[in-house]
py3Dmol code that shows the C-alpha trace and the ligand (Angstrom):
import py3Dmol

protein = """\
ATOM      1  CA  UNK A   1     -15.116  -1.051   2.393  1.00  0.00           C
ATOM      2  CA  UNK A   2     -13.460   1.122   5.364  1.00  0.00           C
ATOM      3  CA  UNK A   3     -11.214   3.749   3.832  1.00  0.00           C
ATOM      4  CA  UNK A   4      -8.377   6.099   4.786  1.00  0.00           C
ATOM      5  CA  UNK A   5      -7.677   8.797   3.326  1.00  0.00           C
ATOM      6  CA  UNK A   6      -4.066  10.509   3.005  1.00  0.00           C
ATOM      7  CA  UNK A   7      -0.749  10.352   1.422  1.00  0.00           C
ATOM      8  CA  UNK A   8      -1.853   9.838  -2.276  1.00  0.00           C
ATOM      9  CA  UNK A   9       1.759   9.029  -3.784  1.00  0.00           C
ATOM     10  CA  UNK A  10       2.790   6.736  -6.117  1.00  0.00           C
ATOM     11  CA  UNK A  11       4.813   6.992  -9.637  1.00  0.00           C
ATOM     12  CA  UNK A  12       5.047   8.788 -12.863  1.00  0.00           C
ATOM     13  CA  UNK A  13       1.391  10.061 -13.543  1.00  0.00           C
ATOM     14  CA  UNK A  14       0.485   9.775  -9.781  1.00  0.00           C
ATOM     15  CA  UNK A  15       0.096  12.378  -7.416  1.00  0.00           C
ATOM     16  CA  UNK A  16       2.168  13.149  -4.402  1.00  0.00           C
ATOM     17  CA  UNK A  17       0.102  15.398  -1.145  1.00  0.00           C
ATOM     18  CA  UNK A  18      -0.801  14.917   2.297  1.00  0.00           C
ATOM     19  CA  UNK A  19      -4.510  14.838   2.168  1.00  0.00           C
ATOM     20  CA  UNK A  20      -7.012  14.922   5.047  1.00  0.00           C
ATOM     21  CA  UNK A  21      -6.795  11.399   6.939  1.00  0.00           C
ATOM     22  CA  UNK A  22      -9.996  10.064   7.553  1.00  0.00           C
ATOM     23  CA  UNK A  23     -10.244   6.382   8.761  1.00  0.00           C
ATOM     24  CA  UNK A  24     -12.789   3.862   8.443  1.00  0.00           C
ATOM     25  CA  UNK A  25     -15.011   2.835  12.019  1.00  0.00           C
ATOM     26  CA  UNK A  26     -13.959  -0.708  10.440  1.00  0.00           C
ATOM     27  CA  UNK A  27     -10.218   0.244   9.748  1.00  0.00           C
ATOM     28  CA  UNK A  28      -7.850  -2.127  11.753  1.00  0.00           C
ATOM     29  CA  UNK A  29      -4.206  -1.179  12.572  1.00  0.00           C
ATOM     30  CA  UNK A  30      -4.344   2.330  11.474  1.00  0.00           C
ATOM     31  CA  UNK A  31      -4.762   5.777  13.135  1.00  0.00           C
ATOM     32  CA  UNK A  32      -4.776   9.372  11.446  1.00  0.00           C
ATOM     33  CA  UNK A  33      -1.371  10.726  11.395  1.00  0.00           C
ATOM     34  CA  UNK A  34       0.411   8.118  10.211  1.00  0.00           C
ATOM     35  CA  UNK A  35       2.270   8.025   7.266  1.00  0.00           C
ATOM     36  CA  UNK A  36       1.281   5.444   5.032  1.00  0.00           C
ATOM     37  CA  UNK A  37       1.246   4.513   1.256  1.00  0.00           C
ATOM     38  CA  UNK A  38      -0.754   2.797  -1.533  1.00  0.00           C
ATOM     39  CA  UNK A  39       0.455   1.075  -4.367  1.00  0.00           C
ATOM     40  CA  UNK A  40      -0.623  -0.704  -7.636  1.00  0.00           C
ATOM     41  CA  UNK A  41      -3.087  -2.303  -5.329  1.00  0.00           C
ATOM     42  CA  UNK A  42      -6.232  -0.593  -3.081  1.00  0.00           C
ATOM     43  CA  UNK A  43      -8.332  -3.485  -2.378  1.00  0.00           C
ATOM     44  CA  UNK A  44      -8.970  -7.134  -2.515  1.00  0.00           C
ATOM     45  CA  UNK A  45     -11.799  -9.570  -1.819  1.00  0.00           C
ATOM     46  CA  UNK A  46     -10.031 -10.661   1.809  1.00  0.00           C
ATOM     47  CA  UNK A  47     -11.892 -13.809   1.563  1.00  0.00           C
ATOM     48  CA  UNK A  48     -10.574 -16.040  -1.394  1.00  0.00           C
ATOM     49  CA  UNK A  49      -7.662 -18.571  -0.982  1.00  0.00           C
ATOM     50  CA  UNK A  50      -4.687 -16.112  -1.835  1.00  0.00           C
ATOM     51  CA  UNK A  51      -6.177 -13.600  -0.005  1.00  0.00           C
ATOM     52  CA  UNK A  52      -6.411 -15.592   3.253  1.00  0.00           C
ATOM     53  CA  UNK A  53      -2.991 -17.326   2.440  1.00  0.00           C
ATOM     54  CA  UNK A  54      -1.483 -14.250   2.757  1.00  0.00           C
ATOM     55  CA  UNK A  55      -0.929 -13.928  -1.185  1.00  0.00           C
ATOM     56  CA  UNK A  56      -3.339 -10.911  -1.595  1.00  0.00           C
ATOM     57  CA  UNK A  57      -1.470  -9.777  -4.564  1.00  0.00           C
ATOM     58  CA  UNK A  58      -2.928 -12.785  -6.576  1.00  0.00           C
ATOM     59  CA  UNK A  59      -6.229 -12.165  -5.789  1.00  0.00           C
ATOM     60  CA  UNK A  60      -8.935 -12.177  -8.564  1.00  0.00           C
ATOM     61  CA  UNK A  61     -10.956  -8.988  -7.292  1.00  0.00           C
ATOM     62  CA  UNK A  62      -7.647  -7.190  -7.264  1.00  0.00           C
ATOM     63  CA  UNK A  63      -9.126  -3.085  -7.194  1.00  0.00           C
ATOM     64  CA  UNK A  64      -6.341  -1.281  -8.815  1.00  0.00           C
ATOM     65  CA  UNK A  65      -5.495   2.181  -7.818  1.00  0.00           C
ATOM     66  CA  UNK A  66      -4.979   4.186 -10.648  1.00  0.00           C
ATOM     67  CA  UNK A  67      -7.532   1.323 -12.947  1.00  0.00           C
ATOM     68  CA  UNK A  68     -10.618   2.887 -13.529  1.00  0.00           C
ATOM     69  CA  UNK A  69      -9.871   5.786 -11.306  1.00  0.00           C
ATOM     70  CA  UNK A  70      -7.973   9.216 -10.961  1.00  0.00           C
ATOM     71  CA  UNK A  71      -5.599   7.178  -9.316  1.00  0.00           C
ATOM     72  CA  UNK A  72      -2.577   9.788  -8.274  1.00  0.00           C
ATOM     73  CA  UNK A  73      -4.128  12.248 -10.227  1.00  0.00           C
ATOM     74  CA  UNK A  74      -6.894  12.339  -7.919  1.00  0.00           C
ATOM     75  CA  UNK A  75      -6.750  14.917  -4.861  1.00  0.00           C
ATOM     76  CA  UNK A  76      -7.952  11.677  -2.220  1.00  0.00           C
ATOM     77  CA  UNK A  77      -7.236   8.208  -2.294  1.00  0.00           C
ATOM     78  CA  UNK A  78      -9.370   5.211  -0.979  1.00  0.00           C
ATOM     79  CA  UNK A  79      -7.660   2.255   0.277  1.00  0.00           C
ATOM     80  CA  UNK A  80      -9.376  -1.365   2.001  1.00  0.00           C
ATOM     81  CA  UNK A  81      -7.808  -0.945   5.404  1.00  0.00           C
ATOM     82  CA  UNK A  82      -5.097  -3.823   4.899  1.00  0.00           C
ATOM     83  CA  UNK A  83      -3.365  -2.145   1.929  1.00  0.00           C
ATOM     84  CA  UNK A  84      -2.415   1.239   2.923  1.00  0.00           C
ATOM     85  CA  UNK A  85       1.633  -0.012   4.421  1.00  0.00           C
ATOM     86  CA  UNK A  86       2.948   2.262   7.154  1.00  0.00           C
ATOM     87  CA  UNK A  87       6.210   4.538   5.672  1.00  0.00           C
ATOM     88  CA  UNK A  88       8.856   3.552   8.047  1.00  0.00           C
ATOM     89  CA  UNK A  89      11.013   6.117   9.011  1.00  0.00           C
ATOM     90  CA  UNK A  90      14.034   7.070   6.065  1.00  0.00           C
ATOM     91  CA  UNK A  91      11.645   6.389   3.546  1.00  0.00           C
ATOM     92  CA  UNK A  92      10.814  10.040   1.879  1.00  0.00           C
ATOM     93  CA  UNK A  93       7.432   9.996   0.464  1.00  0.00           C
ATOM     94  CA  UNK A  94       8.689  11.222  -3.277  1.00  0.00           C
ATOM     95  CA  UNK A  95      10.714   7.650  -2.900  1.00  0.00           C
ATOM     96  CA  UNK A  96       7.393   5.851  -1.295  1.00  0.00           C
ATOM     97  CA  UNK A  97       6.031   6.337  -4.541  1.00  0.00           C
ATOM     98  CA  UNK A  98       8.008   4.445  -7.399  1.00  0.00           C
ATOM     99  CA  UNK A  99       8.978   2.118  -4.137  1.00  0.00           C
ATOM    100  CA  UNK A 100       5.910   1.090  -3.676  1.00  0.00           C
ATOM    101  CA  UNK A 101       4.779   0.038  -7.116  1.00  0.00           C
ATOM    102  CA  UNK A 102       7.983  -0.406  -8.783  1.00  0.00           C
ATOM    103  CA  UNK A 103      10.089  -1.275  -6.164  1.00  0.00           C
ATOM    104  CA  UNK A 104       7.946  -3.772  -4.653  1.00  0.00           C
ATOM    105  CA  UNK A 105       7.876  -5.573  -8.090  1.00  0.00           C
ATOM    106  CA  UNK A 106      11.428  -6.237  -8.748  1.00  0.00           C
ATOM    107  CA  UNK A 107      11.935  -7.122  -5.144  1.00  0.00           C
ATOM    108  CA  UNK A 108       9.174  -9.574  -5.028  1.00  0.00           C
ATOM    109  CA  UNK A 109      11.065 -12.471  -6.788  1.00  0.00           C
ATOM    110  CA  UNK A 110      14.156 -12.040  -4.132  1.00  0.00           C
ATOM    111  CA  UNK A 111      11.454 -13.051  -1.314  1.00  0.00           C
ATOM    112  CA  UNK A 112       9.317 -15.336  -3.563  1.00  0.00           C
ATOM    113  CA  UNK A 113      12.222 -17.426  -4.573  1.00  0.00           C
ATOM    114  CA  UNK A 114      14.469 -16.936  -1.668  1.00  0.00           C
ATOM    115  CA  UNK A 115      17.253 -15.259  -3.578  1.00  0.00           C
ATOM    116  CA  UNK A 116      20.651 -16.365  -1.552  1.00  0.00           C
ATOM    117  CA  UNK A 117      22.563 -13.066  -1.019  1.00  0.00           C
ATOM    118  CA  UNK A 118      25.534 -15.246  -3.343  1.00  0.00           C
ATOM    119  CA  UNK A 119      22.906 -15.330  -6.197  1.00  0.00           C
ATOM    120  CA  UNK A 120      24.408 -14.148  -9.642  1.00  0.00           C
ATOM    121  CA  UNK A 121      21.477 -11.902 -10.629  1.00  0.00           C
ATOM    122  CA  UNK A 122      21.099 -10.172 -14.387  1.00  0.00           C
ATOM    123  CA  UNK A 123      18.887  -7.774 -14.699  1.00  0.00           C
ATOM    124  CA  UNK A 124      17.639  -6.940 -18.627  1.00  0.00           C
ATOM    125  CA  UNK A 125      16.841  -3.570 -18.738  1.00  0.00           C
ATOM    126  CA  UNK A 126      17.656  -0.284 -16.747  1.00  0.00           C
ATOM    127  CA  UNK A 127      14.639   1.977 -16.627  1.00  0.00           C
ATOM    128  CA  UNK A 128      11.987   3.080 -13.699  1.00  0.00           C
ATOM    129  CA  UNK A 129      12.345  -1.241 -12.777  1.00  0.00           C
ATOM    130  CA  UNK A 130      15.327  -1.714 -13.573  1.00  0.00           C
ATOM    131  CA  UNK A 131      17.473   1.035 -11.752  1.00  0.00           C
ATOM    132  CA  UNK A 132      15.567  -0.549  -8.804  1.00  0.00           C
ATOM    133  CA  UNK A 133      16.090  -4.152  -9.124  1.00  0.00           C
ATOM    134  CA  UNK A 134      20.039  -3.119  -9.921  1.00  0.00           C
ATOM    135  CA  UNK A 135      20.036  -1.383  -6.205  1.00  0.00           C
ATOM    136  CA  UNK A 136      17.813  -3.808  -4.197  1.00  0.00           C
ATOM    137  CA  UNK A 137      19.804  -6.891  -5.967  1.00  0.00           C
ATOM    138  CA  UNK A 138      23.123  -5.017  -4.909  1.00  0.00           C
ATOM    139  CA  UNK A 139      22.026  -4.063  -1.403  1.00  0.00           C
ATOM    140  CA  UNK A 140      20.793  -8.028  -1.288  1.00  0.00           C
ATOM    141  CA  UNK A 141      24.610  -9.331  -1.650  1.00  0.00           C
ATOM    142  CA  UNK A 142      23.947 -10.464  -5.002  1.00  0.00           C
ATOM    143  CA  UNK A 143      26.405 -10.274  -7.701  1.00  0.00           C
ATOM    144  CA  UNK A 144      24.837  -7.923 -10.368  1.00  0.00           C
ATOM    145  CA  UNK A 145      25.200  -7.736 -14.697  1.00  0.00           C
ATOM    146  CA  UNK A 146      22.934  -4.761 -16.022  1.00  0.00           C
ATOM    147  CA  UNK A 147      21.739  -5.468 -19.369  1.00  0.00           C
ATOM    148  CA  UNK A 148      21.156  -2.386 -21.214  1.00  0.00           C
ATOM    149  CA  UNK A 149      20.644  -1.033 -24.950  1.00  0.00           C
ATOM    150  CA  UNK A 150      21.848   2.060 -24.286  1.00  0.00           C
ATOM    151  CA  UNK A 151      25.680   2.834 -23.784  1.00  0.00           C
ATOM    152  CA  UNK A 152      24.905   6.031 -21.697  1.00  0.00           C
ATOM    153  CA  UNK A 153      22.888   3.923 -19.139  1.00  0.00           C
ATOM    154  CA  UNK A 154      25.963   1.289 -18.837  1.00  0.00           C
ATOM    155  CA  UNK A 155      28.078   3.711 -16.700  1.00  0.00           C
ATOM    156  CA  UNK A 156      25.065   4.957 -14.659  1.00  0.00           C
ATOM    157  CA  UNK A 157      24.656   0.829 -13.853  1.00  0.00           C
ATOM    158  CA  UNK A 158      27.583   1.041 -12.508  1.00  0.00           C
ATOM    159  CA  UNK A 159      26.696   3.417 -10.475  1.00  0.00           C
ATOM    160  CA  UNK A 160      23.116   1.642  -8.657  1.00  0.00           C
ATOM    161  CA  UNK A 161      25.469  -1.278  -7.503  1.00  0.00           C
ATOM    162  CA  UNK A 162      25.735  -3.127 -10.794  1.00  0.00           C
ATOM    163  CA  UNK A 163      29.234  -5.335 -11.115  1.00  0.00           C
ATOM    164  CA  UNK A 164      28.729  -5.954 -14.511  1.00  0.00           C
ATOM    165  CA  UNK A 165      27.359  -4.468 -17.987  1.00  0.00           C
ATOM    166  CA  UNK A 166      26.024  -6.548 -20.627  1.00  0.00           C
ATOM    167  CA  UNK A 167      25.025  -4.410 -24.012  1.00  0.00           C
ATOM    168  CA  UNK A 168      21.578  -6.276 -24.500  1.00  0.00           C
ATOM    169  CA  UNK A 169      21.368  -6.229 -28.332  1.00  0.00           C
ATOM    170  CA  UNK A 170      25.274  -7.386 -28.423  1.00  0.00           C
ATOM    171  CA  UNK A 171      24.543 -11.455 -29.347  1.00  0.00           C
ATOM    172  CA  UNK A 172      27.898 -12.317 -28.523  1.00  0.00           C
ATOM    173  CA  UNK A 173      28.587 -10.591 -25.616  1.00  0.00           C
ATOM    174  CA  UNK A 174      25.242 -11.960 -24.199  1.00  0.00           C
ATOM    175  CA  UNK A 175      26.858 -15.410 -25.354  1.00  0.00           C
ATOM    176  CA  UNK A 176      30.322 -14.159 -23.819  1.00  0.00           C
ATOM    177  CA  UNK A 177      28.625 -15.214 -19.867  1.00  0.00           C
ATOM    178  CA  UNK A 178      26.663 -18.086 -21.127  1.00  0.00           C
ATOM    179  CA  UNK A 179      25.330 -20.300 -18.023  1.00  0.00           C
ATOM    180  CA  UNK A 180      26.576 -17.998 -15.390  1.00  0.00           C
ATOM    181  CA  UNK A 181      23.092 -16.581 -13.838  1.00  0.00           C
ATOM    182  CA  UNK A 182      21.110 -18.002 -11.055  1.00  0.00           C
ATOM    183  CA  UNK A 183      18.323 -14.767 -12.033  1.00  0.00           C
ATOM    184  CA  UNK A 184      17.243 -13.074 -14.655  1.00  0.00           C
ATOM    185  CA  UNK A 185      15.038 -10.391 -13.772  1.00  0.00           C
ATOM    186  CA  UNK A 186      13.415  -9.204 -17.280  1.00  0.00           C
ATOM    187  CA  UNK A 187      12.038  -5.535 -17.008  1.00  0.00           C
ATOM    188  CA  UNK A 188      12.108  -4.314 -20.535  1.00  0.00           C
ATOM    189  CA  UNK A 189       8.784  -4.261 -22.098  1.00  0.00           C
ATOM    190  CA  UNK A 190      10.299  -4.699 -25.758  1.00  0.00           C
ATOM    191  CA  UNK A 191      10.957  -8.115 -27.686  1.00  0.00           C
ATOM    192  CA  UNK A 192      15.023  -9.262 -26.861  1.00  0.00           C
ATOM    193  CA  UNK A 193      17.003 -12.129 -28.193  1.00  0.00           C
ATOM    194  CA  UNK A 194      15.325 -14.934 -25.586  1.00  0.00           C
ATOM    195  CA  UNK A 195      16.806 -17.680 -26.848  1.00  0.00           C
ATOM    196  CA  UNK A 196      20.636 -15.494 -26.306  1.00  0.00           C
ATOM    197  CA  UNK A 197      19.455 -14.521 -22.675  1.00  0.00           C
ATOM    198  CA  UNK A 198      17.702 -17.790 -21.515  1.00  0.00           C
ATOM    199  CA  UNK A 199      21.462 -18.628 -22.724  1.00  0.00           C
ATOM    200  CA  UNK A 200      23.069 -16.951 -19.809  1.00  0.00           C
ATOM    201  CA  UNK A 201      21.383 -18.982 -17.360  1.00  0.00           C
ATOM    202  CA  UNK A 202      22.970 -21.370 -14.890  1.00  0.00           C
ATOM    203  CA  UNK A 203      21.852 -25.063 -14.170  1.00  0.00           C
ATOM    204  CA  UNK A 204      18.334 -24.629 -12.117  1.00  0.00           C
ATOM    205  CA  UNK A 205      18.072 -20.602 -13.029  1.00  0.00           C
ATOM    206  CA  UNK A 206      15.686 -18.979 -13.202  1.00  0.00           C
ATOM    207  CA  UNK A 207      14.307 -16.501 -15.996  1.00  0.00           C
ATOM    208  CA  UNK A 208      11.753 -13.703 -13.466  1.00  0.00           C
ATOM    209  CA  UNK A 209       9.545 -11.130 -16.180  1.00  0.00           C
ATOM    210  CA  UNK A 210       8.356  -8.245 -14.419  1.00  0.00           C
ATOM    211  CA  UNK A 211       8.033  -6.019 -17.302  1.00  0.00           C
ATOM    212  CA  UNK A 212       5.091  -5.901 -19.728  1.00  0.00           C
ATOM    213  CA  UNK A 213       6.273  -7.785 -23.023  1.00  0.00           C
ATOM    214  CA  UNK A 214       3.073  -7.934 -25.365  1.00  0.00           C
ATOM    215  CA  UNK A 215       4.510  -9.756 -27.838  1.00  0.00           C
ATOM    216  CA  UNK A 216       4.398 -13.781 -26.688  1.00  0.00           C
ATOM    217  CA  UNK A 217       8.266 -15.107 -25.593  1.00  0.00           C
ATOM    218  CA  UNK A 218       9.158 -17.904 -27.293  1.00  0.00           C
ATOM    219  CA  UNK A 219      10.717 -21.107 -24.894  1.00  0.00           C
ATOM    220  CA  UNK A 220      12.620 -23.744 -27.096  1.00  0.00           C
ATOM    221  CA  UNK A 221      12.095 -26.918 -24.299  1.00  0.00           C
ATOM    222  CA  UNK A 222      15.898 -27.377 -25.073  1.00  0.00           C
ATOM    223  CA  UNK A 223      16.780 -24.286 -23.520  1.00  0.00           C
ATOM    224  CA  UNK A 224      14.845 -25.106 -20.059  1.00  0.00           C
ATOM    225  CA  UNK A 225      15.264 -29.045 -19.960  1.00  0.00           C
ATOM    226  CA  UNK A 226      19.229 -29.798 -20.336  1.00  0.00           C
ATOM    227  CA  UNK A 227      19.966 -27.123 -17.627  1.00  0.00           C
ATOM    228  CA  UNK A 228      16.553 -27.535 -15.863  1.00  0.00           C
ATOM    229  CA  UNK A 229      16.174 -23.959 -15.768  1.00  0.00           C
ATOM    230  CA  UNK A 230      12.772 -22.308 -15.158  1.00  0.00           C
ATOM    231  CA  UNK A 231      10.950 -19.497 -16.275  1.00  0.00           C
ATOM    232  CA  UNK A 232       8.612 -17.328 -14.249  1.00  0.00           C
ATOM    233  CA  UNK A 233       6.327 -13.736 -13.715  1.00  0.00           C
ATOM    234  CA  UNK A 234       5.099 -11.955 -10.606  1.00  0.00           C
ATOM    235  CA  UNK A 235       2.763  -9.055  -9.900  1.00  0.00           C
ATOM    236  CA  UNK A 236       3.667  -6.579  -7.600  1.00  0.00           C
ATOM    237  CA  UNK A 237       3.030  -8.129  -3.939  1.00  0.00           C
ATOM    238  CA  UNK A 238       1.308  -8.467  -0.671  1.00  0.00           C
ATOM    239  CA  UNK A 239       0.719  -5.575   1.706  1.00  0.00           C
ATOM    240  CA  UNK A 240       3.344  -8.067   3.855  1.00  0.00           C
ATOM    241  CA  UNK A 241       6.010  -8.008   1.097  1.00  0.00           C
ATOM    242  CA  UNK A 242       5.263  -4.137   0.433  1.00  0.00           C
ATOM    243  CA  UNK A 243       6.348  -4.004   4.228  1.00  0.00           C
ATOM    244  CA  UNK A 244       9.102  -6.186   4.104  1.00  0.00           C
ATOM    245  CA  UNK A 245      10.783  -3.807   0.799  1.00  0.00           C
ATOM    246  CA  UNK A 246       9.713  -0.844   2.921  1.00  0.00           C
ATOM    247  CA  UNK A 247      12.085  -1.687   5.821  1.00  0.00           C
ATOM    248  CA  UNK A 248      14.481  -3.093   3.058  1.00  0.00           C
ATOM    249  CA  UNK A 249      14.966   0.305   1.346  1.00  0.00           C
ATOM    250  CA  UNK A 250      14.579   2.194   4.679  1.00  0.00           C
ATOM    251  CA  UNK A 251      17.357   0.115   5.894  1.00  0.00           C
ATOM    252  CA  UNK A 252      19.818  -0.027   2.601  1.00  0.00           C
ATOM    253  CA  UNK A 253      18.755   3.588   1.717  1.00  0.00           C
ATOM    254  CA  UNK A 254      17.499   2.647  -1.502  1.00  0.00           C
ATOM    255  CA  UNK A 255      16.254   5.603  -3.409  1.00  0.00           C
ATOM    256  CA  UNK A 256      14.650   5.572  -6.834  1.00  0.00           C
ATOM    257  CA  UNK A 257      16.681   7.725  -8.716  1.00  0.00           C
ATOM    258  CA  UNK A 258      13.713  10.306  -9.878  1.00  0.00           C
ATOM    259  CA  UNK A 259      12.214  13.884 -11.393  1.00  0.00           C
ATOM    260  CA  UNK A 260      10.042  15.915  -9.963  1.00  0.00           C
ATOM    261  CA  UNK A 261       7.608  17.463 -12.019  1.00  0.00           C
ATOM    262  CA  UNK A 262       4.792  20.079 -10.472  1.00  0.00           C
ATOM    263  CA  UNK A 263       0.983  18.891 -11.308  1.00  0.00           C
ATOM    264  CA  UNK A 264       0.338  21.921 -12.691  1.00  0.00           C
ATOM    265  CA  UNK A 265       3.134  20.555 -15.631  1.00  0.00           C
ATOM    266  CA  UNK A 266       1.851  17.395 -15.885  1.00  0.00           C
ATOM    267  CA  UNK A 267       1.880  17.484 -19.700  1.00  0.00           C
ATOM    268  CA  UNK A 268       4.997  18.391 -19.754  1.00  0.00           C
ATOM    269  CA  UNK A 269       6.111  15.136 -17.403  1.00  0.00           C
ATOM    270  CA  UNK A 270       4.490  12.949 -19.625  1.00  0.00           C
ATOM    271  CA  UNK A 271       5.851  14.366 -22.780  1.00  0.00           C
ATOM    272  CA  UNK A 272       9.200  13.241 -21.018  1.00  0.00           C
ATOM    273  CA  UNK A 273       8.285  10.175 -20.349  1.00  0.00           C
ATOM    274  CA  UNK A 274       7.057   9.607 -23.854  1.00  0.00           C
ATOM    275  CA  UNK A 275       9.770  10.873 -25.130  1.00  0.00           C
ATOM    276  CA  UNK A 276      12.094   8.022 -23.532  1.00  0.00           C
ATOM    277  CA  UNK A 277      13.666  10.718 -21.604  1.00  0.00           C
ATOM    278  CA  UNK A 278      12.615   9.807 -17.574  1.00  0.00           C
ATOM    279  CA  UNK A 279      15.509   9.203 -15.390  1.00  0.00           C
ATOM    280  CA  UNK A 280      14.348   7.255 -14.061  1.00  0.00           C
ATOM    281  CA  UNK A 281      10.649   7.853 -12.200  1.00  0.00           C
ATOM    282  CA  UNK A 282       8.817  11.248 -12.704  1.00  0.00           C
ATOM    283  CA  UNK A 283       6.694  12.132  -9.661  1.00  0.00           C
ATOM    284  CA  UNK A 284       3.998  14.215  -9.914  1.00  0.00           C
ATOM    285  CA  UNK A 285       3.485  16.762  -7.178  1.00  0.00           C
ATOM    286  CA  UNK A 286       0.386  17.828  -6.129  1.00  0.00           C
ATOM    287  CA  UNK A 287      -1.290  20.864  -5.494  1.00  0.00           C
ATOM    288  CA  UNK A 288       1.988  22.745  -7.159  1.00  0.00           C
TER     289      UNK A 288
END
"""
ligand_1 = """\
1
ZN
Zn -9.123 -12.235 -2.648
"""
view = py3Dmol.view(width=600, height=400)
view.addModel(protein, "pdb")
view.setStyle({"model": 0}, {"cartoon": {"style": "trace"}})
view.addModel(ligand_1, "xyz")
view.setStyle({"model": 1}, {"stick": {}})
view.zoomTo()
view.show()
């Protein structure tokens, strides 16, 4: 594998430091002294069918970054030469970080599905993905309803670009916009009333999860057939799409809305984060 070596940054428990650049004698398309960025993603076979359909993002060799590595806790980062995405200008590299994993994730349905800027979108749950699918559904033209469990988070909504708030454990104010949504981008990783928010979508929409449910979702047929309404998941994306959200943000100003924790208080950032309290990314700096 060639490798490059540099701006390790990435999300809560990930590292954030310009490194020493060092690139590969096999590297294509990149130079030292450019700003680039890594994701979920450092590697991937470049030979099976997603990867040569341009779908690398699917592909069964997948190397994670932070899997089975010090990932952003590391001091270097090692990257196959096609995933490290150049940082276009406007893009700060404390945003790269959540961008780039989480932001890249709840933008991916928008390009996968070509999202019409007149798309109503709902998006169920507003944490690290969801304050970012609220602003990059907003800056797409879409008309947006935050779903959140929290009443605190409902004015903050608001405030990413969200038209609408939806209290997500409120059964009849979930009924109350029954077969209005052309998306429903799911990015709670908790079990919700399904059957109440499959509910809210419109004839041929589209139900997106992004966020890690463990417990199975249960689909009546009824609820998909009469309305012909589909439901979906996507992982991350390509080092293409990671470009194309990139220039998206750069262009929108999209900015996670984040905190800033010091390595050298890295306990202390992920007693926050366990403690439910991260608005809405932590990013760990290095070397502090
Ligand atoms: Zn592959």
């Amino acid at each position: 594998m060639s490798t490059i070596q540099g701006w390790a940054v990435a999300q809560a428990g990930k590292a954030l430091e310009r490194q020493t650049f060092d690139v590969g004698a096999r590297a294509k398309g990149l130079s030292v002294g450019q700003r680039v960025g890594i994701g979920w993603t450092a590697g991937s076979c470049m030979h099976c069918r997603p990867c040569l359909s341009g779908e690398q993002n699917l592909c069964g060799e997948l190397v994670a970054t932070i899997g089975g590595h010090h990932g952003g806790f590391a001091d270097t980062v090692r990257a196959h030469w096609a995933w490290p995405v150049l940082l276009p200008e406007g893009i700060d590299l404390a945003s790269a970080g959540p961008l780039l994993c989480g932001g890249i994730t709840v933008l991916k349905p928008f390009l996968e599905y070509d999202i019409p800027p007149t798309a109503r979108v709902g998006v169920v749950g507003i944490g690290g993905l969801g304050h970012m699918a609220v602003k990059f559904a907003a800056a797409w033209g879409c008309e947006v309803t935050a779903f959140t469990s929290t009443a605190a988070k409902a004015d903050e909504s608001r405030g990413f670009g969200a038209h609408h708030v939806v209290a997500s454990r409120d059964a009849e104010a979930i009924n109350a916009i029954a077969g209005t949504l052309d998306l429903l981008l799911v990015t709670v990783n908790v079990p919700m009333d399904w059957n109440a928010l499959l509910g809210t979508l419109a004839p041929k929409g589209r139900m997106h999860v992004v966020g890690a449910v463990l417990e199975p979702i249960p689909i009546p047929a009824f609820a998909l057939i009469g309305k012909q309404r589909q439901v979906s998941g996507s992982p991350t994306g390509s080092p293409v799409d990671i470009a194309r959200m990139l220039a998206f943000a750069a262009r929108h100003d999209i900015r996670p809305q984040m905190e800033m924790f010091p390595m050298s208080q890295v306990n202390e950032a992920l007693k926050h984060l366990d403690d439910g309290k991260a608005r809405y990314r932590i990013v760990l700096e290095a070397g502090r």
